[in-house]
Each structure stands twice: as structure tokens, then as C-alpha cells.
C-alpha positions as CSV (number, residue, x, y, z in Angstrom):
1,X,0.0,0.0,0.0
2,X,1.1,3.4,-0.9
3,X,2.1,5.6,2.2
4,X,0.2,8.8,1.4
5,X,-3.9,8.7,0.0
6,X,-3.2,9.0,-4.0
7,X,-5.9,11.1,-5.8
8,X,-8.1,9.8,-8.2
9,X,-6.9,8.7,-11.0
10,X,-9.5,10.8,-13.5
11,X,-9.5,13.7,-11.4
12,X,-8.3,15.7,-13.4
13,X,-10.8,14.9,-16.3
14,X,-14.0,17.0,-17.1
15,X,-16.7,14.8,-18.8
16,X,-20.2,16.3,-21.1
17,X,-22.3,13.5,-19.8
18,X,-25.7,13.4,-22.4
19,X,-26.1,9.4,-21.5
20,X,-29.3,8.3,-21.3
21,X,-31.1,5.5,-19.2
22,X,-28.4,2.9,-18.6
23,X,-25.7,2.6,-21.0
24,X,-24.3,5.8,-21.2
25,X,-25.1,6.8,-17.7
26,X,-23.5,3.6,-16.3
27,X,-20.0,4.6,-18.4
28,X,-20.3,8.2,-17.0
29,X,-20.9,6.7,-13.5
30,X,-17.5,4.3,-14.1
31,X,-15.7,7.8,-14.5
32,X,-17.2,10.4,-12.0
33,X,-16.3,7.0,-9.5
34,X,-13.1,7.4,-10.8
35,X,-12.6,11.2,-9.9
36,X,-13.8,12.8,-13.0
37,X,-15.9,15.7,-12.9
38,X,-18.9,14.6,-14.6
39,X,-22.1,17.1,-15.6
40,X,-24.8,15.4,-16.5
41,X,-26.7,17.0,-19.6
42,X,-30.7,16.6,-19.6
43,X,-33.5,18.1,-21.7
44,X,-35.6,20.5,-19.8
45,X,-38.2,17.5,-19.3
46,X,-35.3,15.6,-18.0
47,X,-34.0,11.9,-19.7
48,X,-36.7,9.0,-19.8
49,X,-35.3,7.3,-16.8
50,X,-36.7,10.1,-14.8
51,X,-40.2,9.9,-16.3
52,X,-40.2,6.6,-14.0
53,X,-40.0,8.8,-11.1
54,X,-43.9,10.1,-12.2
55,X,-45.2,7.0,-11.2
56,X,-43.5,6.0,-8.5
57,X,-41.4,7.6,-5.4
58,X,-38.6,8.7,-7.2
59,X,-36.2,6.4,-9.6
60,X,-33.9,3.9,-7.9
61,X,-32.1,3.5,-11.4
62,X,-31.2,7.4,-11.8
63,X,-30.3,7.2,-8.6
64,X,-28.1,4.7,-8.9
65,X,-26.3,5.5,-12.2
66,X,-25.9,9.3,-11.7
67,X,-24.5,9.3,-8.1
68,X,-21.7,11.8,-7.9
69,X,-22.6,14.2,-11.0
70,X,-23.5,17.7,-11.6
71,X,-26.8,17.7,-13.3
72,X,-27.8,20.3,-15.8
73,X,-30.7,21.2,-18.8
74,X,-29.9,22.2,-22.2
75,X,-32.2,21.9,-25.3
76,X,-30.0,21.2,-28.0
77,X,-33.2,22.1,-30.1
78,X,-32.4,25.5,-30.2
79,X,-29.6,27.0,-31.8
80,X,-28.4,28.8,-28.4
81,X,-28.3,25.5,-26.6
82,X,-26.3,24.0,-29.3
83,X,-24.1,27.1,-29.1
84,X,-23.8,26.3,-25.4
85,X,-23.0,22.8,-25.7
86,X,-19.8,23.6,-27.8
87,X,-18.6,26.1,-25.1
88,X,-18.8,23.3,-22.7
89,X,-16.8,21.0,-24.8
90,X,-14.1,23.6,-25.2
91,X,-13.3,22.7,-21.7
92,X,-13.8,19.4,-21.1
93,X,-12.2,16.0,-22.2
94,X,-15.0,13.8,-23.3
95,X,-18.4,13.8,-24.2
96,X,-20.8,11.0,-24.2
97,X,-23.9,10.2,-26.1
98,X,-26.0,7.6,-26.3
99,X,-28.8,8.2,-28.4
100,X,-29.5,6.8,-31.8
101,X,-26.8,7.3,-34.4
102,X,-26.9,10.6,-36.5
103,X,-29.2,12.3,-33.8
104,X,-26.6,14.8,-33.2
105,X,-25.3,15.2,-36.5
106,X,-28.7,15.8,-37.3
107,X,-28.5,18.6,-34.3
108,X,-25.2,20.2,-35.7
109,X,-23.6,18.9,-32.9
110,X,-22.1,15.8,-34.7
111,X,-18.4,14.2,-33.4
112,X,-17.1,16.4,-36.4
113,X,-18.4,19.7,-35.0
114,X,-17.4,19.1,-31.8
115,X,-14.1,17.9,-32.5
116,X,-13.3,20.7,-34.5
117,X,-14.3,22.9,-31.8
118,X,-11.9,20.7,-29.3
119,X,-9.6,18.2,-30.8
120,X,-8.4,17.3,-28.1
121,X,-11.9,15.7,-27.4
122,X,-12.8,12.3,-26.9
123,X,-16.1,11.3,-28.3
124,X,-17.6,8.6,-26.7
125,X,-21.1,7.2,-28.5
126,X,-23.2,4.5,-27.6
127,X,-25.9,2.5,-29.2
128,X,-27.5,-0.6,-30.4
129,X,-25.7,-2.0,-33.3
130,X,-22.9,0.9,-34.0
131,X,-22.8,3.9,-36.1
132,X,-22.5,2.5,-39.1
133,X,-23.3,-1.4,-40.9
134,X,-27.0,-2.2,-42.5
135,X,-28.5,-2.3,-38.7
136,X,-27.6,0.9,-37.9
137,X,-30.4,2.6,-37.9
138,X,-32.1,0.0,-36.3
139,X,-34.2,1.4,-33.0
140,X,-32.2,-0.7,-29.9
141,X,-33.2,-1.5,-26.4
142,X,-31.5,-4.0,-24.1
143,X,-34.5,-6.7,-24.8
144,X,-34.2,-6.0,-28.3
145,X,-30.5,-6.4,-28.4
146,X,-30.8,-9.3,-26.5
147,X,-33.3,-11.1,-28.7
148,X,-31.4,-10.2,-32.1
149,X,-28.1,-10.8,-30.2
150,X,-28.4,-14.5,-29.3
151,X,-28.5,-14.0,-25.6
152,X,-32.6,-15.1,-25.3
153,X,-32.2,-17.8,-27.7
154,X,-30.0,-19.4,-25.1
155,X,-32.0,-18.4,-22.3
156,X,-34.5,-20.9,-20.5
157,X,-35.4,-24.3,-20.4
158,X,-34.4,-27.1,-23.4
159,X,-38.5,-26.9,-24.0
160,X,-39.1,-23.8,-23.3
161,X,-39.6,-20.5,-25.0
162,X,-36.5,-17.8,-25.0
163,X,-36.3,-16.2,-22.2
164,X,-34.3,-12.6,-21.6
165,X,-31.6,-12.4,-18.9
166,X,-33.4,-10.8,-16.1
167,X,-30.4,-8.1,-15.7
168,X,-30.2,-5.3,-18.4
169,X,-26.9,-7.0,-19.6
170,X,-26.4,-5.6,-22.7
171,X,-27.3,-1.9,-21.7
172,X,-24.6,-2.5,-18.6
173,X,-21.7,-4.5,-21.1
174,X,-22.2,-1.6,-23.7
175,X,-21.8,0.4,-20.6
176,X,-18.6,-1.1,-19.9
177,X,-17.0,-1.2,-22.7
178,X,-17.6,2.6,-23.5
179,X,-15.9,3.2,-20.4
180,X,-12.8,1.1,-21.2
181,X,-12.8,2.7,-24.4
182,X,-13.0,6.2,-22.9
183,X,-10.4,5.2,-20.5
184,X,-8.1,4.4,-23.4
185,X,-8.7,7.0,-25.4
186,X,-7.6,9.0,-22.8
187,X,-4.3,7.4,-22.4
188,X,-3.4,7.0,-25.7
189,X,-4.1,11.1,-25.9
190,X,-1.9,11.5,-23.0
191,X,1.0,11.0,-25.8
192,X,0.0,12.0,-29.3
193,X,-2.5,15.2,-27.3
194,X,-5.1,14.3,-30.0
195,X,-8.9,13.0,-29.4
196,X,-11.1,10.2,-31.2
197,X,-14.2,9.2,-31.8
198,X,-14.9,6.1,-29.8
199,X,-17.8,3.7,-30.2
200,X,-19.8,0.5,-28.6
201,X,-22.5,-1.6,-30.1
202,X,-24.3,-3.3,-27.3
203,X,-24.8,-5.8,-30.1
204,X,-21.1,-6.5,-30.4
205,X,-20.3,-6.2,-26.5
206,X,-22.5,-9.1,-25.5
207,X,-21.4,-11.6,-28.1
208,X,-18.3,-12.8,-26.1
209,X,-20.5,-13.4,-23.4
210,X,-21.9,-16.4,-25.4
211,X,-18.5,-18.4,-25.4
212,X,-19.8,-21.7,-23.8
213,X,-22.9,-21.5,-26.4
214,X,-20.6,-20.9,-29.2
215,X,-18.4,-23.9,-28.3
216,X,-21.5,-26.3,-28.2
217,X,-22.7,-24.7,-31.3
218,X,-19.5,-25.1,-33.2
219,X,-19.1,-28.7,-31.9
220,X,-22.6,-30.1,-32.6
221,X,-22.7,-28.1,-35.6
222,X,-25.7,-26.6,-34.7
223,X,-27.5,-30.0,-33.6
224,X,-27.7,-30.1,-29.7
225,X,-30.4,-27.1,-28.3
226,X,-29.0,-23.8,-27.7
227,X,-31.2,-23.5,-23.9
228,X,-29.8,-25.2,-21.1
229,X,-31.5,-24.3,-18.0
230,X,-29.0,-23.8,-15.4
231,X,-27.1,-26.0,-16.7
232,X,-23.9,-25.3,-18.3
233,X,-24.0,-23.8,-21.6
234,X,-21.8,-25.7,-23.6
235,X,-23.3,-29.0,-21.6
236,X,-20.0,-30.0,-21.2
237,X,-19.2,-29.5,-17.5
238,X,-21.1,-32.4,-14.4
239,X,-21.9,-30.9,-11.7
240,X,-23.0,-27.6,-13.2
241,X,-26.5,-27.2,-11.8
242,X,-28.8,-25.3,-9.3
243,X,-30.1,-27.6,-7.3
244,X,-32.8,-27.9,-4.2
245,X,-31.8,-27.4,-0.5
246,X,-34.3,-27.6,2.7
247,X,-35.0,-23.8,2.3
248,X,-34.3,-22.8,-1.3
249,X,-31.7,-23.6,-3.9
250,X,-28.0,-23.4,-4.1
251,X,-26.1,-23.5,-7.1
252,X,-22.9,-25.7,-7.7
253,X,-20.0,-26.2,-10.1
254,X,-17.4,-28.1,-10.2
255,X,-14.8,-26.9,-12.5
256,X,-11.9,-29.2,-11.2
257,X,-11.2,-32.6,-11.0
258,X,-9.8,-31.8,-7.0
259,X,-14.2,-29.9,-6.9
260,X,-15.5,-32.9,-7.8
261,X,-13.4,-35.4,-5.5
262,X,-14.0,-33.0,-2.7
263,X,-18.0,-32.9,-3.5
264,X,-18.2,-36.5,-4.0
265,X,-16.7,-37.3,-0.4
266,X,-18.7,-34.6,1.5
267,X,-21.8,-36.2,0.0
268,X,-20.5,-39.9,1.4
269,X,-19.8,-41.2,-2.0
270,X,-16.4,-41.7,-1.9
271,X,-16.7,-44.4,-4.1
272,X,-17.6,-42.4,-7.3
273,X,-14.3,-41.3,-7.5
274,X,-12.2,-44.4,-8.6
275,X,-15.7,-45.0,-11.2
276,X,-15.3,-44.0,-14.6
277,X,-17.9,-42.8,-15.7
278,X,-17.7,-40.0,-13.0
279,X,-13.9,-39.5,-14.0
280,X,-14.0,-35.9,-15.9
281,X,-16.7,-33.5,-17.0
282,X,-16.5,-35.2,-20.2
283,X,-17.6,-39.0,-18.7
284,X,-19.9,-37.0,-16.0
285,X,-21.9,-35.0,-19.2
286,X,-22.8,-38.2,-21.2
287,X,-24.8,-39.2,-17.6
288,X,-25.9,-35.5,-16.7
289,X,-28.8,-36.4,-15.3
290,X,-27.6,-39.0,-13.0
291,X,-24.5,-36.8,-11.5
292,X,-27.5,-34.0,-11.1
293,X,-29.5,-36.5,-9.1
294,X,-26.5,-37.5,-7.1
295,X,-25.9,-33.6,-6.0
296,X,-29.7,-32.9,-5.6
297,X,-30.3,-36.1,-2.9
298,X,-27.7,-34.7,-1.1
299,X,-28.7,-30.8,-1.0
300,X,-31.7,-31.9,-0.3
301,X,-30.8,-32.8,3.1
302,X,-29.3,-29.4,4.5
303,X,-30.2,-25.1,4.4
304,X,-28.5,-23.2,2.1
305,X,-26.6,-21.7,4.4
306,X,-24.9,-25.4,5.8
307,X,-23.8,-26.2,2.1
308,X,-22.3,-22.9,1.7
309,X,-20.2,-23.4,4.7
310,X,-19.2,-26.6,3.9
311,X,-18.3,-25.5,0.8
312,X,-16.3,-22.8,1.8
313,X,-14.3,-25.6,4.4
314,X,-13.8,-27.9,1.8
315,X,-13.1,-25.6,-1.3
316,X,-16.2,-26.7,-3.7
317,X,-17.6,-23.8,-5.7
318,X,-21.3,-23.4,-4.0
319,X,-23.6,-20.7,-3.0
320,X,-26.7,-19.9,-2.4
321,X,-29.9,-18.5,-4.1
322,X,-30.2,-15.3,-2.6
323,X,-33.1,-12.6,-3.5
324,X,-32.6,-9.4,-3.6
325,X,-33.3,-8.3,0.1
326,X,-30.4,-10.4,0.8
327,X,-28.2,-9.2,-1.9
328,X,-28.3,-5.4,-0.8
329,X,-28.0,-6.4,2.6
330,X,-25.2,-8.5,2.4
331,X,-22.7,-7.9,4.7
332,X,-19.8,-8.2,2.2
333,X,-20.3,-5.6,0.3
334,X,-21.4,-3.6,2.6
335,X,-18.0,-3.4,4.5
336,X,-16.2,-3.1,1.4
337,X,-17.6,0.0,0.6
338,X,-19.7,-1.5,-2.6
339,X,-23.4,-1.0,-1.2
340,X,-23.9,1.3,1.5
341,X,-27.2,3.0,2.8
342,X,-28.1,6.8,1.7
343,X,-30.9,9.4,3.0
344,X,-31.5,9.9,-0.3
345,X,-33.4,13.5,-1.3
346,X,-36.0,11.8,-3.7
347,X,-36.0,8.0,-2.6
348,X,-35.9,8.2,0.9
349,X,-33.4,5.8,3.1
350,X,-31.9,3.2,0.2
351,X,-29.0,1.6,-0.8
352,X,-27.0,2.2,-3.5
353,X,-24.0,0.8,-5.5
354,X,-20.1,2.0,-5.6
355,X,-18.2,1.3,-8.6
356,X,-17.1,-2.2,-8.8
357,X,-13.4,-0.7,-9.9
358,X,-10.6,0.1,-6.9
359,X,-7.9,2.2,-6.9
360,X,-5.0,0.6,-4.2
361,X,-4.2,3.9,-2.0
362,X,-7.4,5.5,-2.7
363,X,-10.4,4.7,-0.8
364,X,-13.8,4.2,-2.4
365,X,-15.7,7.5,-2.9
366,X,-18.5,8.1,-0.9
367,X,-21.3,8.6,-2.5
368,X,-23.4,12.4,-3.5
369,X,-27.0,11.6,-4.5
370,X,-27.7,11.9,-8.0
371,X,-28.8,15.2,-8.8
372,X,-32.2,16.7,-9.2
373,X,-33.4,17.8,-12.4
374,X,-30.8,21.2,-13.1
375,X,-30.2,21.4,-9.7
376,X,-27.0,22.5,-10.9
377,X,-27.0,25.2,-13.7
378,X,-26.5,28.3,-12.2
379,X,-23.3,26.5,-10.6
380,X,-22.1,25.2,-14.3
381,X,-23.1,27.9,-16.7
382,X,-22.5,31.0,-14.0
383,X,-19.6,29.0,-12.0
384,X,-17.6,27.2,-14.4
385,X,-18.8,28.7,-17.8
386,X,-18.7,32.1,-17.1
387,X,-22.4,33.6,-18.1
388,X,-23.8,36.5,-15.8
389,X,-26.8,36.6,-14.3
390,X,-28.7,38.7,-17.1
391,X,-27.6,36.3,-19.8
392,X,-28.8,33.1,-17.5
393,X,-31.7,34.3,-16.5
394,X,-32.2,35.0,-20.6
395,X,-31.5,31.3,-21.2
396,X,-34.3,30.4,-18.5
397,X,-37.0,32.3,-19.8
398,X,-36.0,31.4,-23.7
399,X,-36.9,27.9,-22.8
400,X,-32.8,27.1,-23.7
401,X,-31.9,25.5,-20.1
């Protein structure tokens, strides 16, 4: 460990943050975590995560994506607010969009506008399938993605119908990946002081996801069913199963040869272990459902919480089937700093989420509630833009901000 605090390591970045419901918002999130100084861009009405908070007590999303920003409203329908916008990006290092591709062009606030204004810029986009290719224009959400994708055609039971993932994974991937992108765009203009465009598909960013469908897929050549249940998704690793305990389920893997010994003698079945057909995950798939059997007779018999111990004595990959009450209460994260509780201003007493990313020497950020709808403009366009008082109060009876 490093003997003084270190600061963060983007804090000395300045980030034009018009994300939108998760994607973009979740990369900006990644960065403001980081140390960046992130102001978030809405129109007047606000972004349409926040039209959730009509009908219900505020938006837990927002909330949890747009922790730790500046928030702001510009209409970049009028020229003035366009005008605006490439003042902004005169100062700042990135900016990130997210909506459909051309939108902005379409604006006149395209990458090649604001580029020329800054080129030192990095111009970060997300969308569906990429700004350019014959899907382009194609409107994208994360269940769409995920049905055109692949992901929901290996989703659910053998006979059953696709399912989607019930996490928004290829908003939160798409996420991700604009972040690393960001991230490395930045570096790489720490020596050549020039900007880029960069870009995600969600499309793109969830296909390496589907690596043990595509090995079954390329194997069978396209014969064996692409849904597996909780089973493994290439069906070639035994035991790779949720299975039933006395108060729930627990799910179990054995990725080892030294798992599955260690399984078979906890379950008192030493004796599968000199058997060949239990040998490797290749002998234990051809007789699946007999090695799932074996596992379930035994779960059966204890709580989740006695298989999890006993799997954390004896080093066999286990856990339980928690719900989500459990999950943001869990201890663990809690005292790493991932989840902690917040009086938030909108939402009440809630938890919400850190970034996943640490930073040795530097201790997790603590958390500023997301911010209301311009709660900051007078501190951004009078503060850090420079406008007086006449000209902003202009801007807010012109409808611009």
C-alpha cells in the first residue's frame, strides 16, 4: 500500500455526460467514481429514466447511475443550446452520447463539429448495433439487443420458450465497454494530445458473453439445443446445476477434478471417485442427469446456508440462491464500501452501489446523491462557464436550459 492517500486517477478529467437511461449513464458513473468531474446534460423534461420517477417515489435507477454528478438542462433544439454545448466542450475532455446514431449530426452537434471545436476531445457514443453497418439505424433497447443478439435464444429451459436475462446485460456490457474505451482514449491522448471518436454496439459487446454457447454450437454443428436451463451452456461441465436445499436452492460447479473429489466425499460417496464414468466433466456430461441427481439427494438434506459453509471448508464452488433483500443487505459488500445506505433526497433511506473498480491507496468514494433535475445550472453555466446573471436568467426564460 502506498504511504500517502493518491488522488483519483480521472481527477483531473472533465466529462459532457448526455447518457441516457443505462448505457451511457452507467459509463459516466464508471468515471465520476473514478474522480472525474462529470455534468450530467438533460433536456428541460429531463431523460426517460426520470419519467419513471412520475409513477412511482422517485427512480432507484437514476439514482443509482448518476450518483456523484452535476446535473444540468440544455435543449440542443435551439440554436443557443447548441451554441452552449460547444462552449462546454471547449473545456472538457470527453463527451458521451448515447442516443440513436446521427441524432446529433442531425442537431449540428455531430463528433465532427465538436471535435473541430476541441480536438483534443474524446467522443464517446453508444448505441444498439454501432454507427455504421445495415442495422444501424435500427431502433435498440436492451430486450431487443438481447433477442437479435443470441443472448434469449440461449436463455430458458431445453423446452421452453426464450427467455431474456433478467439483468439489463447488454445496456450494462455496452456500458462497460464505452468506459474502457473512454479510458483508453484518454491514455493514448496522453501522448499523441489528440482526441477520437470512440464507439460500442451493445450488439457487439455481448457476443463474447456467449462463449460456452458458441463452443456447443460449433461442436454439434448446430444439432444439440441452444437453452440449457441452469445447466452449463456448452453441456460439457457435471456438476454444473442449481439444485434444491431444505430452504431454497444453491447453485454448484465443479470446475476441477480436486471440486468434484472433494463434492463426492462430502456427499459420502467416496466411491464415485475411482468410477469411470464419474472420472472428468467429459464422462460425467454423457450421464448429466444421473450426476444432477446425485448432487440434488444430497442438497436436499441441509439449508443453504450449511452447504455454503461446507463449501467454503472444503473448497467446492457453492452458494446460495439469494433474493434481492439479501443481496443489498449483504454484509460483504457492505463493509467493502460496494453497497452502503443513503438518505437519499428523492427516494428516501436506500441503498446504493459504488463502482465495482478500486484504486490501491485510494479509498472508495463516498457517494453524493444523484442530482435533481438542473439542480446544478447556475453552478455550471455561471460558475464554471462564465455567463452572468442577465444572460442566464435570458437562457431560462427562452426555454434554452
Amino acid at each position: 500500500m502506498p504511504a500517502e492517500p493518491q488522488a483519483y486517477p480521472l481527477s483531473d478529467i472533465t466529462v459532457i455526460d448526455l447518457g441516457q437511461i443505462y448505457q451511457g449513464p452507467y459509463a459516466t458513473f464508471l468515471l465520476a467514481m473514478a474522480g472525474a468531474k462529470v455534468i450530467k446534460v438533460e433536456p428541460p423534461g429531463g431523460e426517460p429514466i426520470r419519467a419513471r420517477a412520475k409513477v412511482a417515489r422517485g427512480s432507484l435507477p437514476l439514482a443509482m447511475l448518476n450518483s456523484n454528478k452535476q446535473g444540468i438542462t440544455l435543449n440542443l433544439k435551439t440554436p443557443r443550446g447548441c451554441a452552449l454545448l460547444i462552449e462546454m466542450v471547449k473545456r472538457a475532455d470527453v463527451l458521451l452520447e448515447n442516443y440513436a446514431p446521427g441524432v446529433l449530426d442531425r442537431l449540428g452537434v455531430g463528433a465532427e463539429v465538436l471535435m473541430a471545436a476541441n480536438p483534443r476531445l474524446i467522443y464517446a457514443s453508444g448505441s444498439g448495433y454501432g454507427r455504421s453497418g445495415p442495422k444501424r439505424d435500427f431502433l435498440a433497447m436492451d430486450l431487443t439487443v438481447q433477442a437479435i443478439g443470441g443472448v434469449m435464444s440461449v436463455t430458458g429451459e431445453p423446452d421452453g420458450s426464450p427467455l431474456k436475462a433478467g439483468p439489463a446485460i447488454a445496456d450494462f456490457l455496452g456500458g462497460i465497454h464505452l468506459y474502457g474505451g473512454i479510458t483508453t482514449a484518454l491514455y493514448e491522448r496522453s501522448r499523441t494530445g489528440r482526441g477520437r471518436v470512440v464507439e460500442v454496439a451493445m450488439m457487439e459487446a455481448i457476443y463474447p458473453s456467449l462463449a460456452s454457447n458458441l463452443g456447443m454450437h460449433y461442436w454439434s454443428e448446430g444439432t444439440l439445443t441452444a437453452r440449457t436451463g441452469n445447466r452449463h451452456g456448452g453441456l460439457a461441465m457435471a456438476p454444473y446445476n442449481v439444485y434444491r436445499a431444505k430452504d431454497g436452492h444453491v447453485a454448484v460447479i465443479c470446475v476441477t477434478e480436486e471440486h468434484w473429489k472433494s463434492l463426492a466425499r462430502v456427499m459420502g460417496r467416496e466411491d464415485l471417485i475411482a468410477d469411470p464414468r464419474y472420472e472428468n466433466h467429459t464422462t460425467r456430461a454423457k450421464i448429466m442427469d444421473e450426476v444432477d441427481a446425485l448432487v440434488s439427494a444430497w442438497t436436499a438434506t441441509l439449508t443453504k446456508d450449511e452447504i455454503a459453509e461446507i463449501a467454503k471448508a472444503r473448497k467446492i464452488p457453492a452458494a446460495p440462491v439469494r433474493d434481492l433483500t439479501e443481496v443489498t443487505n449483504d454484509p460483504h459488500m457492505h463493509e467493502r464500501g460496494m453497497l452502503s445506505w443513503m438518505d437519499h433526497p428523492e427516494l428516501g433511506r436506500v441503498v446504493l452501489p459504488n463502482s465495482p473498480i478500486r484504486y490501491d491507496g485510494t479509498s472508495p468514494m463516498p457517494l453524493v446523491p444523484s442530482p435533481e433535475l438542473g439542480q446544478h445550472n447556475r453552478d455550471v453555466y455561471c460558475g464554471w462557464l462564465g455567463l452572468g446573471e442577465a444572460e442566464f436568467d435570458g437562457l431560462r426564460k427562452e426555454g434554452v436550459i
